[in-house]
NUMI-657044 format. One line per field, with one value per residue: residue number from 1; residue in three letters; x, y, z of N, C-alpha, C in turn. Coordinates in Angstrom, 3 decimals, decimal comma, padded with zeros to 6 digits. Atoms other than C-alpha are relative to their C-alpha. Layout:
<pts>
num: NUM  ... .
residuo: ALA  ... .
n.x: X  ... .
n.y: Y  ... .
n.z: Z  ... .
ca.x: X  ... .
ca.y: Y  ... .
ca.z: Z  ... .
c.x: X  ... .
c.y: Y  ... .
c.z: Z  ... .
</pts>
This chain:
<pts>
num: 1  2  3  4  5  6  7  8  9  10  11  12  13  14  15  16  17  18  19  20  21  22  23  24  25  26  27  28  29  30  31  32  33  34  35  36  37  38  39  40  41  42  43  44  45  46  47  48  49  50  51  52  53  54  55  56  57  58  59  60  61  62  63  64  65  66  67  68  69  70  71  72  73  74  75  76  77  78  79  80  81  82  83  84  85  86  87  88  89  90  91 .
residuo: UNK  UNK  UNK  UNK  UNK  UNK  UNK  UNK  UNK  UNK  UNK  UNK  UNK  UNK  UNK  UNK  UNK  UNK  UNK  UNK  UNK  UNK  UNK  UNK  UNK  UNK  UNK  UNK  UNK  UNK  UNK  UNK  UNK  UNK  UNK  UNK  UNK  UNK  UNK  UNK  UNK  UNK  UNK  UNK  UNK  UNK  UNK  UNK  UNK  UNK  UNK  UNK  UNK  UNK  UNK  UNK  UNK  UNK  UNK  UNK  UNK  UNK  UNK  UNK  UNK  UNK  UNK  UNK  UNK  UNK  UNK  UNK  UNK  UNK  UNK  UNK  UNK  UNK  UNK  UNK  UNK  UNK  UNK  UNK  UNK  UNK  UNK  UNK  UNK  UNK  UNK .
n.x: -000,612  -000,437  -001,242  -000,073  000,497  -000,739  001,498  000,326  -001,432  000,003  000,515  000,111  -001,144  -001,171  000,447  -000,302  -001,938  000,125  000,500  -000,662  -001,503  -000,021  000,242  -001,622  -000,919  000,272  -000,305  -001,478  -000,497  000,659  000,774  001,338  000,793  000,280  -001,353  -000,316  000,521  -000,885  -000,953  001,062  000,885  -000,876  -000,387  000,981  -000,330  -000,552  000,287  001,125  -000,223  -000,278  000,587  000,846  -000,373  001,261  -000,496  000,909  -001,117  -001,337  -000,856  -001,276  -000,684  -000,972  -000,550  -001,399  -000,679  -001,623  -001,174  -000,927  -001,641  -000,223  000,864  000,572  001,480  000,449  002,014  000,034  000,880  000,632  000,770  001,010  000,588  000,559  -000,183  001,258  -000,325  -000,359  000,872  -000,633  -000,851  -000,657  -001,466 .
n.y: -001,301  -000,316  -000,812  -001,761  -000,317  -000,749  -001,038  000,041  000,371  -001,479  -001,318  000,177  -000,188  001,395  001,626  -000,147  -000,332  001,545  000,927  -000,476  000,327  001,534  -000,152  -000,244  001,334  001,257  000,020  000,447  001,420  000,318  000,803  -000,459  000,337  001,389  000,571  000,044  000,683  001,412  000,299  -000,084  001,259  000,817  -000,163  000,280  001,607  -000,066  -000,022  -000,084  001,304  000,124  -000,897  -000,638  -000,973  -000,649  000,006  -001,432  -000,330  000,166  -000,785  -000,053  -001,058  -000,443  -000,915  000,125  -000,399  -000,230  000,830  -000,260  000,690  -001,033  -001,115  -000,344  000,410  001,226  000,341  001,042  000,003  000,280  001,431  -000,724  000,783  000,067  000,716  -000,358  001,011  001,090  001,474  001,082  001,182  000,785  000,118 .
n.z: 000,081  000,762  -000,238  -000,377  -001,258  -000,806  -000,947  -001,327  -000,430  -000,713  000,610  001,312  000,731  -000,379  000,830  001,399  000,580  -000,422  001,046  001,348  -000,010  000,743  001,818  000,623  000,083  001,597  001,165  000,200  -000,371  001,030  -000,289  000,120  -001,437  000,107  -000,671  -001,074  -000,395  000,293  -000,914  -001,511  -000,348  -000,316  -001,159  -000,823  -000,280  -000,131  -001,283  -000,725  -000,787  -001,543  -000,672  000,975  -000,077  000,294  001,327  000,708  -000,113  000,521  000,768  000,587  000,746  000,424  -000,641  000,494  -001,618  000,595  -000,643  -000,869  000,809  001,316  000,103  001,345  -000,251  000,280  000,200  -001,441  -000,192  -001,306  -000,403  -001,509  -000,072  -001,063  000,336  -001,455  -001,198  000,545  -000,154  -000,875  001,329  -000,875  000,229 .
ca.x: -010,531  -009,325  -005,722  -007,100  -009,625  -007,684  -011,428  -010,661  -006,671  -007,306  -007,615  -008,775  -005,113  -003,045  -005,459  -005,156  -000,901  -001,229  -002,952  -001,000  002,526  000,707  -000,067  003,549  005,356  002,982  003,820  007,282  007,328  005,007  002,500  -000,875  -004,021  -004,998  -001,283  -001,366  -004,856  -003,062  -000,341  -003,135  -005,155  -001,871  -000,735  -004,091  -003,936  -000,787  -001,391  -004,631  -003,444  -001,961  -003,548  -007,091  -006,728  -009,075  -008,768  -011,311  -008,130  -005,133  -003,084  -000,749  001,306  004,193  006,594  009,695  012,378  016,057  018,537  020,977  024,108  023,679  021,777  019,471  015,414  013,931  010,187  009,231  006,659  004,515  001,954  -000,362  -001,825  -004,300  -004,193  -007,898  -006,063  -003,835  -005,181  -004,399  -002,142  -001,191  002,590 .
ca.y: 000,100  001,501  003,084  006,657  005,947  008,979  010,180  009,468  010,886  015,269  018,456  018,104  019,819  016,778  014,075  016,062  016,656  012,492  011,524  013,660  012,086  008,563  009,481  010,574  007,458  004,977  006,806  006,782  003,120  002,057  000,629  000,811  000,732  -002,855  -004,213  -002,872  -004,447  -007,974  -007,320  -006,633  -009,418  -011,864  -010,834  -011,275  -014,831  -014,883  -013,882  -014,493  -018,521  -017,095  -013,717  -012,191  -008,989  -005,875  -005,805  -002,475  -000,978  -002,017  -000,011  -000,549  001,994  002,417  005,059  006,501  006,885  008,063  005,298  006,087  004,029  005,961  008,881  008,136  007,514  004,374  002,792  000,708  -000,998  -000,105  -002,547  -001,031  -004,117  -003,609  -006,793  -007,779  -010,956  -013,730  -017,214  -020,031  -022,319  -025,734  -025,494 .
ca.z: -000,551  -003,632  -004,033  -004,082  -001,025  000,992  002,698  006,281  005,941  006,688  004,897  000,697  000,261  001,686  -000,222  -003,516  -003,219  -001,542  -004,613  -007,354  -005,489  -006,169  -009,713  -010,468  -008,698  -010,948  -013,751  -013,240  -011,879  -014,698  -012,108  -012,212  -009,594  -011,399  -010,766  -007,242  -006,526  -007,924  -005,504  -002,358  -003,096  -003,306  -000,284  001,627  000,543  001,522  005,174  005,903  006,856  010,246  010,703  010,171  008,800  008,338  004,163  003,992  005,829  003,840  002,164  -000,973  -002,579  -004,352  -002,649  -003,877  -001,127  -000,767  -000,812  001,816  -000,155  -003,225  -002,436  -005,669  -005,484  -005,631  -006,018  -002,473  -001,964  001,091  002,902  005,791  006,841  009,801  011,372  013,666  015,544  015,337  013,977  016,633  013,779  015,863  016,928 .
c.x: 000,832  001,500  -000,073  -001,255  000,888  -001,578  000,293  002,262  -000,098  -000,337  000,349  001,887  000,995  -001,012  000,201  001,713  000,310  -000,265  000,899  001,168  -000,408  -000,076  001,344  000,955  -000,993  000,207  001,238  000,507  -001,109  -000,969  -001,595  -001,463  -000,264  001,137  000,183  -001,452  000,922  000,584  -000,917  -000,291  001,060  000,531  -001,311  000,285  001,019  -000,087  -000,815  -000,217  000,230  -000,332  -001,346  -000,534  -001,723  000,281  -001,002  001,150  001,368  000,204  001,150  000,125  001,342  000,628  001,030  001,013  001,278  000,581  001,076  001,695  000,107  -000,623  -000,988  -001,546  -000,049  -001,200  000,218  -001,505  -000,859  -001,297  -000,601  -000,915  -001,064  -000,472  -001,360  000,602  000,623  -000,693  000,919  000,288  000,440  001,594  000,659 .
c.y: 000,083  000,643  001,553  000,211  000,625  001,086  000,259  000,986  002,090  000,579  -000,557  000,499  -000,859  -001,281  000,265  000,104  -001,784  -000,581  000,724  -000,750  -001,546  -000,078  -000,081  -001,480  -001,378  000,641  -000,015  -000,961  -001,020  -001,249  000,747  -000,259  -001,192  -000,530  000,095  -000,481  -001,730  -000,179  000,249  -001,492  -001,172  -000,194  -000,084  -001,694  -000,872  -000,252  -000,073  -001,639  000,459  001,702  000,255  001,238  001,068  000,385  001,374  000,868  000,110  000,839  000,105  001,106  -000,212  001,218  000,287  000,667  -000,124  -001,063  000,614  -000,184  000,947  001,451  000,250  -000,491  -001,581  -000,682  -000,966  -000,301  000,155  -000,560  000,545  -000,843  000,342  -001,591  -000,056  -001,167  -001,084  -000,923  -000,620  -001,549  -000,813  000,165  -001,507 .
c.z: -001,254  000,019  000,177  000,949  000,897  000,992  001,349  000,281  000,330  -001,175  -001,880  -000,447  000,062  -001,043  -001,167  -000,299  000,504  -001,446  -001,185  000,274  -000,446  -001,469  -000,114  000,010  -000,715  -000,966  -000,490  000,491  -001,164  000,696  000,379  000,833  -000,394  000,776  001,619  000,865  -000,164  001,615  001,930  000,065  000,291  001,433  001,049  -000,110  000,761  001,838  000,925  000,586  001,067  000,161  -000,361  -000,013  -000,869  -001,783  -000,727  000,444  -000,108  -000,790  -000,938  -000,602  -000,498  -000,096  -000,649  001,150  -000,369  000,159  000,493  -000,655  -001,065  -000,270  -001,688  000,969  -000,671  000,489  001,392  000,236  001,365  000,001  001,159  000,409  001,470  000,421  001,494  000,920  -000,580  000,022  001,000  -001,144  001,426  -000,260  -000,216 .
</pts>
């Protein structure tokens, strides 16, 4: 899944104002769909020792959200992991 796979998410006017708000916050967080594959694939490696997860259904983005303390914006990364079952790791 690509960062602007939005096919399965409703009406063309929410995937085109979805995909213009991702355009904007990579261009004003100076990240880019390569960089946020990087940061997918790391994080699969990452978690795919003790879970195994559906990776056609993940989801990164870079969000921009109010901070509460300072009432300013700020870039966040979100992570939509769909996860199909825990591995059985010996305790």
């Amino acid at each position: 899944m690509g960062l602007f796979d939005f096919s399965s998410r409703g009406s063309s006017k929410d995937v085109a104002k979805e995909r213009l708000r991702s355009i904007l916050v990579q261009d004003r967080t100076n990240v880019y769909p390569q960089y946020l594959d990087m940061i997918k694939n790391d994080i699969v490696k990452v978690i795919s020792d003790y879970v195994e997860i559906d990776t056609n259904g993940m989801e990164i983005k870079i969000a921009n959200v109010l901070r509460a303390s300072d009432n300013t914006n700020v870039p966040e990364l979100v992570a939509n992991v769909p996860i199909k079952r825990m591995k059985n790791i010996g305790k």
